[in-house]
C-alpha positions in Angstrom: 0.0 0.0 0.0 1.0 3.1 -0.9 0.7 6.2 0.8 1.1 9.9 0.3 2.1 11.7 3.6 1.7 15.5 4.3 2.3 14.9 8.4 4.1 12.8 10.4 2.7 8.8 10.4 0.5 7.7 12.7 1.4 3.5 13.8 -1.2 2.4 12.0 0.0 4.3 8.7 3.7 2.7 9.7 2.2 -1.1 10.0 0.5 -0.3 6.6 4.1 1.0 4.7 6.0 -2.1 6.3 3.4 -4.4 4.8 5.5 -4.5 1.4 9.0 -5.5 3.0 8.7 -5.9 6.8 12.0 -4.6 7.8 12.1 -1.8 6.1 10.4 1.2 3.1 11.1 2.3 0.3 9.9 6.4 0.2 10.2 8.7 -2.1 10.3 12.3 -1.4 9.0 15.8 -2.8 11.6 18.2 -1.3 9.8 21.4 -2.8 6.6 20.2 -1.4 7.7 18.6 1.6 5.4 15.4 0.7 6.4 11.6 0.9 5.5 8.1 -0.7 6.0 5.3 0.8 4.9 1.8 1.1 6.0 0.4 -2.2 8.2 -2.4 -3.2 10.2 0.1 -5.3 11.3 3.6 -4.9 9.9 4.2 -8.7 6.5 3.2 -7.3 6.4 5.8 -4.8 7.5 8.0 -7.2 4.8 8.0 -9.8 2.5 8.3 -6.8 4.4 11.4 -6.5 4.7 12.3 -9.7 0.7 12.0 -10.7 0.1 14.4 -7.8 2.1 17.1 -9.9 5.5 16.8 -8.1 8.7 18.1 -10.7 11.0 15.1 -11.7 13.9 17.1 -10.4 12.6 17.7 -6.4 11.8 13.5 -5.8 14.4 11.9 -4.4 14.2 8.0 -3.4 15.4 6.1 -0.1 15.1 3.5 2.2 14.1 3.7 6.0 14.3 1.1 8.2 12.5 2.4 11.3 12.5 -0.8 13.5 16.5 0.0 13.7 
């Protein structure tokens, strides 16, 4: 499941984005918008997410985030 965040996560949003890998999510960020994706199996899933919700090529940037650690 992916999910666009404007706020910080709520656990339940955080059990729903480690669904996809357990350990740890893939997230892709808007840096000019300050908005996030994450959830997928794939950074480039996030990022059309991102990307459809008018987000410039240029400002997404991709990472991973293990949060358990």
């Amino acid at each position: 499941m992916i999910l666009i965040l404007r706020e910080r996560a709520t656990p339940e949003q955080m059990r729903q984005m480690l669904e996809a890998l357990g350990i740890y999510i893939k997230l892709a960020v808007d840096i000019e918008l300050g908005i996030l994706a994450s959830g997928g199996e794939l950074h480039a899933d996030c990022e059309q997410f991102l990307l459809a919700s008018d987000s410039q090529q240029a400002n997404v940037w991709g990472a991973d985030w293990y949060p358990l650690n």
